[in-house]
N, CA, C and O of each residue as an XYZ file, in Angstrom:
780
protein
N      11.207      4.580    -77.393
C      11.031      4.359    -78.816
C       9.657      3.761    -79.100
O       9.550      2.963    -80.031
N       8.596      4.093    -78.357
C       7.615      3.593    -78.757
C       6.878      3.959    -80.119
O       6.043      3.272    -80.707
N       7.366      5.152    -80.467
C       6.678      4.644    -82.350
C       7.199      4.227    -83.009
O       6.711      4.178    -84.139
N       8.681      3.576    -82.755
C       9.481      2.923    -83.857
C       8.506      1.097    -83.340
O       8.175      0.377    -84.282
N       8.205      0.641    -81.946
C       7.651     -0.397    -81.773
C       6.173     -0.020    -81.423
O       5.723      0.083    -80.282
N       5.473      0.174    -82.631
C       3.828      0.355    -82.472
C       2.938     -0.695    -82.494
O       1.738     -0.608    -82.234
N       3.827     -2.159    -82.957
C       2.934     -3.593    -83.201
C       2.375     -3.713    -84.688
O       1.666     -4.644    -85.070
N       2.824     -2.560    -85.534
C       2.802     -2.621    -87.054
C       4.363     -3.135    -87.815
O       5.528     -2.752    -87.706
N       3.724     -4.103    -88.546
C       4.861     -4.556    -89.609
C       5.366     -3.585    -90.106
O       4.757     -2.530    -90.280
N       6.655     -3.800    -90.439
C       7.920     -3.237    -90.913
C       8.342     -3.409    -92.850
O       9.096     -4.273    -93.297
N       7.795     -2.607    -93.485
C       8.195     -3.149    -94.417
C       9.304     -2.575    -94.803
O       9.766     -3.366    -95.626
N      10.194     -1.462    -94.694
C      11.384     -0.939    -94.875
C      12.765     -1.378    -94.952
O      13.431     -1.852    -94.032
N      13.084     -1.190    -96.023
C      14.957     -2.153    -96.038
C      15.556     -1.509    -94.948
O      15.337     -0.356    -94.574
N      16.414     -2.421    -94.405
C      17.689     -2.212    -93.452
C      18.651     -1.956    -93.990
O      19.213     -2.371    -95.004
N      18.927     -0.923    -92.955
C      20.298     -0.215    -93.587
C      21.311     -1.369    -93.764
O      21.133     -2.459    -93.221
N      22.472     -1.070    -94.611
C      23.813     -2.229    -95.026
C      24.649     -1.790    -94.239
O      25.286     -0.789    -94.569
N      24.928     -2.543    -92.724
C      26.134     -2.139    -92.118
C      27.462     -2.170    -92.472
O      27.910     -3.080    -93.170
N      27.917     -1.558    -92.193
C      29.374     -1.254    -92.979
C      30.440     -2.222    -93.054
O      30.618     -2.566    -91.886
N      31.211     -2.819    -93.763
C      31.894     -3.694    -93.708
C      33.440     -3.315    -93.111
O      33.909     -2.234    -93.466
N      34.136     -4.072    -92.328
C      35.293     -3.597    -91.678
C      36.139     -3.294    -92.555
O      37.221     -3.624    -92.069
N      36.315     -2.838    -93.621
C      36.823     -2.406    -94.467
C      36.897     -0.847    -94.879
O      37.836     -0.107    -95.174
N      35.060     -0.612    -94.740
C      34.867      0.696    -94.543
C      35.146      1.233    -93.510
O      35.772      2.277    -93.693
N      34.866      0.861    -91.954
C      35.536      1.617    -91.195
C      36.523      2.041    -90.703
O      36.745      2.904    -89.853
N      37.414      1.069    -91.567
C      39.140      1.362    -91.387
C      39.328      2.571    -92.407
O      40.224      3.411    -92.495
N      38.125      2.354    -93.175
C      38.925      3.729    -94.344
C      38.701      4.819    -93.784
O      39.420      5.786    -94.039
N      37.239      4.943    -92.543
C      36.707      6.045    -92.251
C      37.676      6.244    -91.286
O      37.836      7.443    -91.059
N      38.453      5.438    -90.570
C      39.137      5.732    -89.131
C      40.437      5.744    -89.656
O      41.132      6.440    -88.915
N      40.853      5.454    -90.260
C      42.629      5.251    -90.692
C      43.600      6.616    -90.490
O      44.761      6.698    -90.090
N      42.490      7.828    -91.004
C      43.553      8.934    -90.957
C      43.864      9.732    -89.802
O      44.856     10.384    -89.477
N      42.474      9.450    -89.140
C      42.226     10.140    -87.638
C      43.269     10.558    -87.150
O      44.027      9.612    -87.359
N      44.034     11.566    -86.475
C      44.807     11.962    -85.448
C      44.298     12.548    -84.181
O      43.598     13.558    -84.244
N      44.592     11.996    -83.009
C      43.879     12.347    -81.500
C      44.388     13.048    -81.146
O      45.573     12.717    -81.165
N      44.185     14.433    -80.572
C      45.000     15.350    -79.138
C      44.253     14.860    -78.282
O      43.036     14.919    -78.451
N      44.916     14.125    -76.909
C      43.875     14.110    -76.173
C      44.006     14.737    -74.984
O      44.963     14.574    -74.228
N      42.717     15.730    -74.709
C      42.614     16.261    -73.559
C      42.542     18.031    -74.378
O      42.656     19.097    -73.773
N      42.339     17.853    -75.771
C      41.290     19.127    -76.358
C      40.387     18.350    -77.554
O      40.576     17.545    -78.466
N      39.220     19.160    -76.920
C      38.484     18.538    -77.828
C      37.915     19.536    -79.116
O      37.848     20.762    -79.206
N      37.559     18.501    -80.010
C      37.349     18.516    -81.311
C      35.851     18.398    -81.919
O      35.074     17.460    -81.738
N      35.609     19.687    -82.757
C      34.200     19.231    -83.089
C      33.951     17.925    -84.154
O      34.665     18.073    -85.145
N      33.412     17.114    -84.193
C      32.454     16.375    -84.899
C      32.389     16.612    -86.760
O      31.495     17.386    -87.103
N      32.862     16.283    -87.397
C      32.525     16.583    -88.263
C      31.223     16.032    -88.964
O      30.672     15.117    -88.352
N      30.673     16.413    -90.077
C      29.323     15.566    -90.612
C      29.900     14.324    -91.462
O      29.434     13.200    -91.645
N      30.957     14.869    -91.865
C      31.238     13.715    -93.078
C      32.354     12.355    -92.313
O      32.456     11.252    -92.852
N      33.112     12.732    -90.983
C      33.607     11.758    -90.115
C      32.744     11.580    -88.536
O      32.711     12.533    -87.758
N      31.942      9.983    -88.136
C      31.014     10.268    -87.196
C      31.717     10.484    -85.976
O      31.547     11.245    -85.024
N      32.854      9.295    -86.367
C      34.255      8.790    -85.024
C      34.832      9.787    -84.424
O      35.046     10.700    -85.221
N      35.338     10.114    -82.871
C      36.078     10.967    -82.671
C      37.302     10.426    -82.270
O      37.925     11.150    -81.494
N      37.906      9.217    -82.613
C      38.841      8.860    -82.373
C      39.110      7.323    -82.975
O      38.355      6.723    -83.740
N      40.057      6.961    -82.571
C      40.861      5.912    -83.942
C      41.047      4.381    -82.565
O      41.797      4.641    -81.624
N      40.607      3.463    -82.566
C      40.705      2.683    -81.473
C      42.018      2.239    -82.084
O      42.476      2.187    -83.226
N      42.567      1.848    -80.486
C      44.053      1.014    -80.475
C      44.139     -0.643    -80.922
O      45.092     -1.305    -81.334
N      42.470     -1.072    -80.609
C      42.824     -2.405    -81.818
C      43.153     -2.699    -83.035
O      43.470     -3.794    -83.500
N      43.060     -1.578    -83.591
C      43.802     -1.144    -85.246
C      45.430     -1.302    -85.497
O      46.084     -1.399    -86.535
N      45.920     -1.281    -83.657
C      47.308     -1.073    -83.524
C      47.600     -2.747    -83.848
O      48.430     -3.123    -84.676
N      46.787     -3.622    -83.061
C      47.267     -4.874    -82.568
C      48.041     -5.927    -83.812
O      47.396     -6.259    -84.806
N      49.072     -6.252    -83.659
C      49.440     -7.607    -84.911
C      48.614     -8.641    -84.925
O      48.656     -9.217    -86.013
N      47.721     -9.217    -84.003
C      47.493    -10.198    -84.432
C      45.710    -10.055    -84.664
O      44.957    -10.989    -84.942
N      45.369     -8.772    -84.480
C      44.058     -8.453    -85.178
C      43.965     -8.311    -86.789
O      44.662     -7.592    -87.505
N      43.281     -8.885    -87.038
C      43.177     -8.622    -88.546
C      42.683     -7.086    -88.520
O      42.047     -6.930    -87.478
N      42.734     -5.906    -89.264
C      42.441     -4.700    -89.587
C      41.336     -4.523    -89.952
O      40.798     -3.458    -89.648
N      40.652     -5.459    -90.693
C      39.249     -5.304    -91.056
C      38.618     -5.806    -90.354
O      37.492     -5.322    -90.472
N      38.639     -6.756    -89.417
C      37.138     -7.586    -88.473
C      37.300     -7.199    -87.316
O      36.659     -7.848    -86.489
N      38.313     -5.854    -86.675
C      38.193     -6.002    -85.291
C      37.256     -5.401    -85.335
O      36.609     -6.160    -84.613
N      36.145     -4.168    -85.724
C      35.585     -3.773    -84.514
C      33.945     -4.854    -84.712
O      32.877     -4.606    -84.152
N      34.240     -6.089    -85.714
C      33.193     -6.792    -85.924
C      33.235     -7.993    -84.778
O      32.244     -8.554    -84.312
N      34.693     -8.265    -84.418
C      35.041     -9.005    -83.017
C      34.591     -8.843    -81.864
O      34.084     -9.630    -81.064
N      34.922     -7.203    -81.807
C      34.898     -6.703    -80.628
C      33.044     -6.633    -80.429
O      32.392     -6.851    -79.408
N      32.657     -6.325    -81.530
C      31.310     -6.372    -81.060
C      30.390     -7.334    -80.952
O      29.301     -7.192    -80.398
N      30.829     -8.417    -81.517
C      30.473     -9.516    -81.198
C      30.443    -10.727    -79.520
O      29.758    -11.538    -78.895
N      32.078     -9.824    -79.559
C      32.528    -10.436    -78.044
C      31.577     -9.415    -76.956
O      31.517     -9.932    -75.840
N      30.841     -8.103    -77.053
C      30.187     -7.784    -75.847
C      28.838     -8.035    -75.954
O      28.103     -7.769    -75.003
N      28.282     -8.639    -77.254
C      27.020     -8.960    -77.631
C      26.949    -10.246    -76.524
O      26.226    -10.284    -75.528
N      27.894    -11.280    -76.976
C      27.808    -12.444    -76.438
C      27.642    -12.009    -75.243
O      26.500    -12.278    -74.871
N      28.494    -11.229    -74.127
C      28.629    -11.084    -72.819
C      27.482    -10.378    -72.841
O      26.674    -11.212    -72.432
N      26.929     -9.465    -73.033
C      25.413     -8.987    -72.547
C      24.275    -10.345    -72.773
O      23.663    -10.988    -71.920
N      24.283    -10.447    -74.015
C      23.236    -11.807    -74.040
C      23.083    -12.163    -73.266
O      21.972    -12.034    -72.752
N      24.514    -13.148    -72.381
C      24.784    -14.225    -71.270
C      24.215    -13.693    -70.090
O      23.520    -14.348    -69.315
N      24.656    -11.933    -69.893
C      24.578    -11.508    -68.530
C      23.085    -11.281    -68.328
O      22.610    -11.289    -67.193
N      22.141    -11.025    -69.698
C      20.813    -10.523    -69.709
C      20.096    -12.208    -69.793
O      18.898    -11.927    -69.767
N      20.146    -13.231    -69.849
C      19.870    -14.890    -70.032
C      19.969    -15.227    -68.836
O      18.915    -15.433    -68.236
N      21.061    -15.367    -68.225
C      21.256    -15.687    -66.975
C      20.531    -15.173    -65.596
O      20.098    -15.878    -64.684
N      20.521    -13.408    -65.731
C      19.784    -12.267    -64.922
C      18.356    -13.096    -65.555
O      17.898    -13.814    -64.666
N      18.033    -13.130    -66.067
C      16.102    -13.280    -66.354
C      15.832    -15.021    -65.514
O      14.881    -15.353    -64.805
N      16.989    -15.819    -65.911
C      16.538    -17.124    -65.352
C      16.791    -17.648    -63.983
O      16.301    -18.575    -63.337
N      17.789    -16.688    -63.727
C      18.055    -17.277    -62.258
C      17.519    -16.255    -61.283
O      17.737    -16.410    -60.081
N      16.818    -15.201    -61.735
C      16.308    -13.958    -61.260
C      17.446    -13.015    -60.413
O      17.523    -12.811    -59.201
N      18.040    -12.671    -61.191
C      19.086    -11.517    -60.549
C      19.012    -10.442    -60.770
O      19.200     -9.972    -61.892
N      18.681     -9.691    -59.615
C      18.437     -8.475    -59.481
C      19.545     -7.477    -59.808
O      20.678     -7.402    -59.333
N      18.660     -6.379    -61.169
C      19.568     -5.660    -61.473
C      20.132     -6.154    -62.649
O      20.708     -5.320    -63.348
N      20.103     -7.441    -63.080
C      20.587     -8.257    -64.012
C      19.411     -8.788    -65.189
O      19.620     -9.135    -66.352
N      18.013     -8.708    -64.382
C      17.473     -9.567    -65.510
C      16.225     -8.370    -66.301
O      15.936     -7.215    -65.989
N      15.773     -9.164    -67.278
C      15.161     -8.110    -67.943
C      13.459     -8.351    -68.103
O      12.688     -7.999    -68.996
N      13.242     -9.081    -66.881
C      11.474     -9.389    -67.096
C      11.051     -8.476    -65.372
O      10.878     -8.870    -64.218
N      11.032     -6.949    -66.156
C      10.729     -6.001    -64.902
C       9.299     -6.118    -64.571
O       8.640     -7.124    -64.832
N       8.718     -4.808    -63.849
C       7.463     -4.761    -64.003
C       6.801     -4.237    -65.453
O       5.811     -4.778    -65.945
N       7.785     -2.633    -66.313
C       7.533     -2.374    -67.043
C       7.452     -3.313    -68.815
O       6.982     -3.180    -69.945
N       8.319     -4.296    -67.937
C       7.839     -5.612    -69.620
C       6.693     -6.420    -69.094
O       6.054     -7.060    -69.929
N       6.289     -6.497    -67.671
C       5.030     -7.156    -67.789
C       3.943     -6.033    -67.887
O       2.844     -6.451    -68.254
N       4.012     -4.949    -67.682
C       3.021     -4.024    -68.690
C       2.170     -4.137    -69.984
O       0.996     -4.260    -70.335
N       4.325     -3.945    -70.867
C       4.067     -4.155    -71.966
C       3.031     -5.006    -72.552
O       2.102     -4.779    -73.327
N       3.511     -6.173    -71.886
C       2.595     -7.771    -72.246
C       1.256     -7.446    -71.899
O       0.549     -7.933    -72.781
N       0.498     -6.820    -70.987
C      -0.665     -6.265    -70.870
C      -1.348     -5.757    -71.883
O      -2.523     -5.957    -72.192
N      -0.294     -4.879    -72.539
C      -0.962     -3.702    -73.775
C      -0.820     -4.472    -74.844
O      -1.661     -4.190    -75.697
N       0.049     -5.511    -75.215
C      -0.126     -6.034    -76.294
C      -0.753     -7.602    -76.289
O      -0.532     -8.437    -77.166
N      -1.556     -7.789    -75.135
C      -2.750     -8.684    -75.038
C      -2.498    -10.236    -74.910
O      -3.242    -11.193    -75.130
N      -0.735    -10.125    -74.325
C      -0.081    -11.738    -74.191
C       0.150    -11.929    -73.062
O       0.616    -11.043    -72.346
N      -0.052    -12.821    -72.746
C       1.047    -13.701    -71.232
C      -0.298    -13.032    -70.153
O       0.215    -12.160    -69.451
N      -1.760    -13.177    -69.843
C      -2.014    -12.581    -69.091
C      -1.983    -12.897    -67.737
O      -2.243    -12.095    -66.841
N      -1.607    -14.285    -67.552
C      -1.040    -14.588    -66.467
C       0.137    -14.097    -65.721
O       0.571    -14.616    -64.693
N       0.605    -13.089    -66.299
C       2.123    -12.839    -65.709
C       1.652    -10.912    -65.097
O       2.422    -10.055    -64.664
N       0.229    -10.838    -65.306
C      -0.109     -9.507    -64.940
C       0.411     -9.216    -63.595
O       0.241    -10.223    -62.908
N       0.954     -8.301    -62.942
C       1.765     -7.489    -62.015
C       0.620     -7.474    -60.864
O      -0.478     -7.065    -61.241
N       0.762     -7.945    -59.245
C      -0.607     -7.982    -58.689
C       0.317     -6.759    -57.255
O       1.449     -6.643    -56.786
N      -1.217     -6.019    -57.054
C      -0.685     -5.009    -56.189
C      -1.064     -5.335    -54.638
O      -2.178     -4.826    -54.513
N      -0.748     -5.850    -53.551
C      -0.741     -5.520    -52.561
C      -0.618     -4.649    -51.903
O       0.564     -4.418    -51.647
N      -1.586     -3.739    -51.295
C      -1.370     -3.006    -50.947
C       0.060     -1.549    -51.560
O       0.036     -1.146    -52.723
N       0.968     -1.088    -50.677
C       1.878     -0.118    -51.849
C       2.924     -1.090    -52.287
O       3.980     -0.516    -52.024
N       3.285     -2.598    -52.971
C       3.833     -3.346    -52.935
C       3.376     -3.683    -54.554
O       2.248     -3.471    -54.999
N       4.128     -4.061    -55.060
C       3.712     -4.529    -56.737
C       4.402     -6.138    -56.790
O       5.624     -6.248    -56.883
N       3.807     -6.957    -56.745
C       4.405     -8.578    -56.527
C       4.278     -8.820    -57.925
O       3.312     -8.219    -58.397
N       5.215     -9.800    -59.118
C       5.081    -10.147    -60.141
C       5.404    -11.367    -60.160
O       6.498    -11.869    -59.902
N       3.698    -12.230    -60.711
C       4.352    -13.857    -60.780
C       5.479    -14.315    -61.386
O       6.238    -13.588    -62.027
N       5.640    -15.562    -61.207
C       7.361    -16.235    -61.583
C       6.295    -16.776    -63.199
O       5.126    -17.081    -63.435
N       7.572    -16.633    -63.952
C       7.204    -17.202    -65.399
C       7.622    -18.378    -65.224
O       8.094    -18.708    -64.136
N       7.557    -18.971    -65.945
C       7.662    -20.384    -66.505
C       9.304    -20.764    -66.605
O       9.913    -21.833    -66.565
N       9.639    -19.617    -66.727
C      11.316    -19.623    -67.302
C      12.413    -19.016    -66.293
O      13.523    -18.575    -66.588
N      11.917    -19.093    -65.247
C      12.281    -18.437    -63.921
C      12.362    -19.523    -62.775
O      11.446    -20.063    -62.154
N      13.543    -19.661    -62.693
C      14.149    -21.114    -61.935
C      14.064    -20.469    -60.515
O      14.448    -19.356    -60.157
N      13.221    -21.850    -59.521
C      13.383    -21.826    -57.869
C      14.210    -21.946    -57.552
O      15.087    -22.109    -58.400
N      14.640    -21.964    -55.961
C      15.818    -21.463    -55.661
C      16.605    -22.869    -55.552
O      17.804    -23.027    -55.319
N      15.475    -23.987    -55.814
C      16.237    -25.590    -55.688
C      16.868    -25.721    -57.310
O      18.007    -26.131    -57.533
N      15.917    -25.297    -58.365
C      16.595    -25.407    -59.198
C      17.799    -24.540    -59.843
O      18.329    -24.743    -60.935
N      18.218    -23.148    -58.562
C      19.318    -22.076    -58.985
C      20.057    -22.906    -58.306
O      21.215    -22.517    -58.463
N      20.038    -24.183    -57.387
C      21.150    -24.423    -56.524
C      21.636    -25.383    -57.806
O      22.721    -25.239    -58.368
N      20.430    -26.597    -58.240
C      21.064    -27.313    -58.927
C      21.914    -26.770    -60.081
O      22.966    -27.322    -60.408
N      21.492    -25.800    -60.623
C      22.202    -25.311    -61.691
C      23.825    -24.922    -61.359
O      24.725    -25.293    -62.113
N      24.041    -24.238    -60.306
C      25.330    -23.892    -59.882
C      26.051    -25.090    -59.804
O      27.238    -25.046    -60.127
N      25.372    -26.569    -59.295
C      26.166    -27.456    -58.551
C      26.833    -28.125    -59.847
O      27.952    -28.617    -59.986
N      25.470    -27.936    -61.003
C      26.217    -28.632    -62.210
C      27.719    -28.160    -62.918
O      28.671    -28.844    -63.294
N      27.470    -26.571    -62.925
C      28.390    -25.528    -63.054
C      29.666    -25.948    -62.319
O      30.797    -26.145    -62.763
N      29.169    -26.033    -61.047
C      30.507    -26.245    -59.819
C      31.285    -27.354    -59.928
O      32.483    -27.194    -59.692
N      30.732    -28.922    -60.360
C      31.202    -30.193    -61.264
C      32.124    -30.187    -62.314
O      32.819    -31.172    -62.564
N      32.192    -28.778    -63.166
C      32.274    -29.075    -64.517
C      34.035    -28.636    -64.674
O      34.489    -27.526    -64.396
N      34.945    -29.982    -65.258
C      36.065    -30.079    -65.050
C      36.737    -29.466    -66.568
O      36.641    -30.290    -67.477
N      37.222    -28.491    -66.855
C      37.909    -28.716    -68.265
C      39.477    -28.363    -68.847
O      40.383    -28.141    -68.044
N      39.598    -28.348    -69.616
C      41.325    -29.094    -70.084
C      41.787    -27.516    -69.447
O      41.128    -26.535    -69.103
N      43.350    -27.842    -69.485
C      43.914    -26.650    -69.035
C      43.962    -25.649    -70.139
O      43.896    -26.152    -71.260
N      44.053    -24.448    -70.091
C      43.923    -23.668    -71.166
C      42.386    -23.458    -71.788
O      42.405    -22.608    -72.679
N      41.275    -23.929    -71.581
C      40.345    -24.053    -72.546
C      39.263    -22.980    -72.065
O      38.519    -22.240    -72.708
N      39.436    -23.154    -70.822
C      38.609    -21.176    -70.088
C      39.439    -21.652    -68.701
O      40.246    -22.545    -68.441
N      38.745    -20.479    -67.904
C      38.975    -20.655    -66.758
C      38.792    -21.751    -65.834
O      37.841    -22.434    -66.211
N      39.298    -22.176    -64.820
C      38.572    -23.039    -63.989
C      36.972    -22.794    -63.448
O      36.684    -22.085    -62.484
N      36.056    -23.500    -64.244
C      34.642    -23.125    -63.465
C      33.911    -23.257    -62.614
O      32.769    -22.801    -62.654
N      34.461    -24.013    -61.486
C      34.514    -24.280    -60.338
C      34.689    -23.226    -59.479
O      33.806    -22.839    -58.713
N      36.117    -22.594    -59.592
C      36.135    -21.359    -59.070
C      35.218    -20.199    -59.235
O      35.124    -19.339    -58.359
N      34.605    -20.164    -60.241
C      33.858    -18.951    -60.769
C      32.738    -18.869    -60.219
O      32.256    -17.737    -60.181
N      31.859    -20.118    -59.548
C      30.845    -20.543    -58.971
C      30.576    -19.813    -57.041
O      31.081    -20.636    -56.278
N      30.261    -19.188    -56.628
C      30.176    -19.028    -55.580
C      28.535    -19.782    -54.943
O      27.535    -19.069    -55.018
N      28.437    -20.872    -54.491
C      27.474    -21.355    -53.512
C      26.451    -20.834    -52.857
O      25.231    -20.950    -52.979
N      27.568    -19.871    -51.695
C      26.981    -19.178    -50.451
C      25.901    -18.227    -51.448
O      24.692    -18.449    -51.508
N      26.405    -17.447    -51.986
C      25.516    -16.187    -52.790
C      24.856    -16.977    -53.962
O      23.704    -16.618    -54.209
N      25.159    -17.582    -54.426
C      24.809    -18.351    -55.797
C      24.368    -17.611    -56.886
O      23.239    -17.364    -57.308
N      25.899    -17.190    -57.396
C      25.936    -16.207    -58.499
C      27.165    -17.266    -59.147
O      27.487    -18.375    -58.719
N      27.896    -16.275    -60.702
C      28.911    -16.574    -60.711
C      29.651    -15.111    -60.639
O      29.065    -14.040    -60.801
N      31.096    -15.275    -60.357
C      32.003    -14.546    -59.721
C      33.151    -14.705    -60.755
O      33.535    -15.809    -61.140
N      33.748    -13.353    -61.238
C      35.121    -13.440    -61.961
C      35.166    -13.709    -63.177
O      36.349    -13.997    -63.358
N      34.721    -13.786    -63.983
C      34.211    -14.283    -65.372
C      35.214    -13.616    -66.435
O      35.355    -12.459    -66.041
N      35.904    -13.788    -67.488
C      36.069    -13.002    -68.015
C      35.698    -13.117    -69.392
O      34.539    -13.519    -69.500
N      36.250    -12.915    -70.441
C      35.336    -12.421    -72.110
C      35.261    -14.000    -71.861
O      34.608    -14.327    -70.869
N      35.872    -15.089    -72.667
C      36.738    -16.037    -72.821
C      34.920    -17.104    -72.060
O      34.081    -17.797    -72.633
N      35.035    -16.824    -71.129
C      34.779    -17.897    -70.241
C      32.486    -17.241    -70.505
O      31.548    -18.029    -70.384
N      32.365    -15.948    -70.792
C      31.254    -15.785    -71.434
C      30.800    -16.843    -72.530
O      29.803    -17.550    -72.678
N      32.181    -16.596    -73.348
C      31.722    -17.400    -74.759
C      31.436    -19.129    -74.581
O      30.644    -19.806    -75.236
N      32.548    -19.676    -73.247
C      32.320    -21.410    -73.354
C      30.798    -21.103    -72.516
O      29.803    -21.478    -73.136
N      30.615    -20.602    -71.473
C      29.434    -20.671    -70.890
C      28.195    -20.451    -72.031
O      27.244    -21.169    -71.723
N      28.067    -20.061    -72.637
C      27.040    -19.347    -73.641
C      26.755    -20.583    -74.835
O      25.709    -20.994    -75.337
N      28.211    -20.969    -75.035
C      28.257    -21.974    -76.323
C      27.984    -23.179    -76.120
O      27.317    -23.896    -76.866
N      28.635    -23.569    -74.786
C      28.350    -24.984    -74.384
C      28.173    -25.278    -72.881
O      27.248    -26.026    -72.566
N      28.855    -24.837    -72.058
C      28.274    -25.399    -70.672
C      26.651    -24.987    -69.950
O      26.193    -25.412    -68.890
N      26.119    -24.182    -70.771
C      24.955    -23.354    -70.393
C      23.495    -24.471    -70.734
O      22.515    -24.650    -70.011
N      23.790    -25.053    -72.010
C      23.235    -26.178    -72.107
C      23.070    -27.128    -70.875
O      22.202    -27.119    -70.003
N      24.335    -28.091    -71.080
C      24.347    -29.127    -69.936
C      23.929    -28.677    -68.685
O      23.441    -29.546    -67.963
N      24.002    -27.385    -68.178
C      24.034    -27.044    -66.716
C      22.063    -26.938    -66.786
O      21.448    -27.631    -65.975
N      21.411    -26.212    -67.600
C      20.079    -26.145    -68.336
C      18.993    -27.770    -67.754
O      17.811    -27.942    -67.458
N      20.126    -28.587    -67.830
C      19.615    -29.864    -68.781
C      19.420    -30.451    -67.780
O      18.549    -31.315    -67.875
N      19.983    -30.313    -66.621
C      19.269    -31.211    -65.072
C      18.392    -30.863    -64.710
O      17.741    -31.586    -63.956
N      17.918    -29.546    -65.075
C      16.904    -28.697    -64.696
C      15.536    -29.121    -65.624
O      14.469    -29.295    -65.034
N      15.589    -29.220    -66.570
C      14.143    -29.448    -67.249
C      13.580    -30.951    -66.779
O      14.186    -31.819    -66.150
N      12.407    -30.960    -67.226
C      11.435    -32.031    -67.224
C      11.677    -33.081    -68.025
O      12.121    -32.823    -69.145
N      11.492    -34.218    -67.723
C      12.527    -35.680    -68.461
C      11.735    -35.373    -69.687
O      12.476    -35.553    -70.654
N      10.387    -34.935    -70.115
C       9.950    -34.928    -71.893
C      10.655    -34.192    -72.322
O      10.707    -34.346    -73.543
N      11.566    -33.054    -71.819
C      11.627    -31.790    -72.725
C      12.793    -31.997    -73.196
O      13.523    -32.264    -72.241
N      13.570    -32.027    -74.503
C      14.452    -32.419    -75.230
C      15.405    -30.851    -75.697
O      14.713    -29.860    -75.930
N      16.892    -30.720    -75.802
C      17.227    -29.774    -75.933
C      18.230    -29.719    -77.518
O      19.200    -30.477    -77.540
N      18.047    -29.097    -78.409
C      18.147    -29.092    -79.581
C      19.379    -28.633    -79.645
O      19.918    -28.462    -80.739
């Protein structure tokens, strides 16, 4: 999509995403065969009617504003976490975003250096050593909470590899909302204050 991001301002209104209201009207009548398929119509985009529409205790109008909210959060976390603790496959400061930063004349310290057939890319600023990926886990690995309130996060912590392990929606959102902070917070420099 590089001419939609050319480094020119945007002055164009944004489209009005649809309110869960509308897409229940657009999805409500749908009927599925499944296992023949169906062309597309222009005037319906959906090819099918999701089963959270079924659920009682979903409200009808905000699930698919839930649902998308709940994998926003989990990508965020998984793309935050991948960039700071450097996990491969996980994070999103490749070679091709330190390019980018080349062409658009920022960060020139973070330029991509070639050894020989080898492309080495310095550590940013925001890219935790491996003393501070341990401390971070250990804070993680400490952290005691009520029964019911996520998972045990202790368990979720693996050491040896020093990842986390087993996660599910639930336990994205406390990590993201609040333990991500505190665990953050052993790690910075005694000036740096966290808002």
């Amino acid at each position: 999509m590089k001419k939609a991001f050319n480094g020119h301002q945007e002055h164009d209104i944004a489209q009005i995403p649809l309110t869960g209201a509308q897409v229940y009207k657009k999805v409500k009548g749908l009927h599925v065969d499944f296992g023949r398929k169906r062309k597309v119509t222009v005037t319906n985009i959906w090819k099918k009617r999701s089963i959270f529409f079924d659920l009682p205790y979903w409200c009808k109008l905000d699930v698919r504003h839930c649902i998308n909210v709940i994998h926003v959060e989990k990508n965020v976390f998984d793309s935050l976490i991948g960039t700071l603790l450097n996990i491969k496959g996980k994070m999103k400061d490749g070679v091709n975003t330190h390019l980018d930063m080349i062409e658009m004349n920022i960060q020139e310290e973070l330029v991509p250096k070639e050894v020989g057939k080898r492309t080495y890319l310095p550590a940013a600023c925001y890219t935790l050593s491996k003393k501070e990926r341990t401390t971070f886990y250990r804070c993680l690995q400490g952290v005691k909470v009520p029964q019911g309130y996520s998972s045990n996060v202790s368990k979720l912590v693996s050491m040896q590899e020093l990842k986390l392990i087993g996660l599910k929606i639930h336990d994205y959102h406390v990590l993201i909302q609040q333990l991500l902070h505190m665990a953050i917070h052993g790690i910075l420099p005694k000036n740096v204050r966290l808002v």
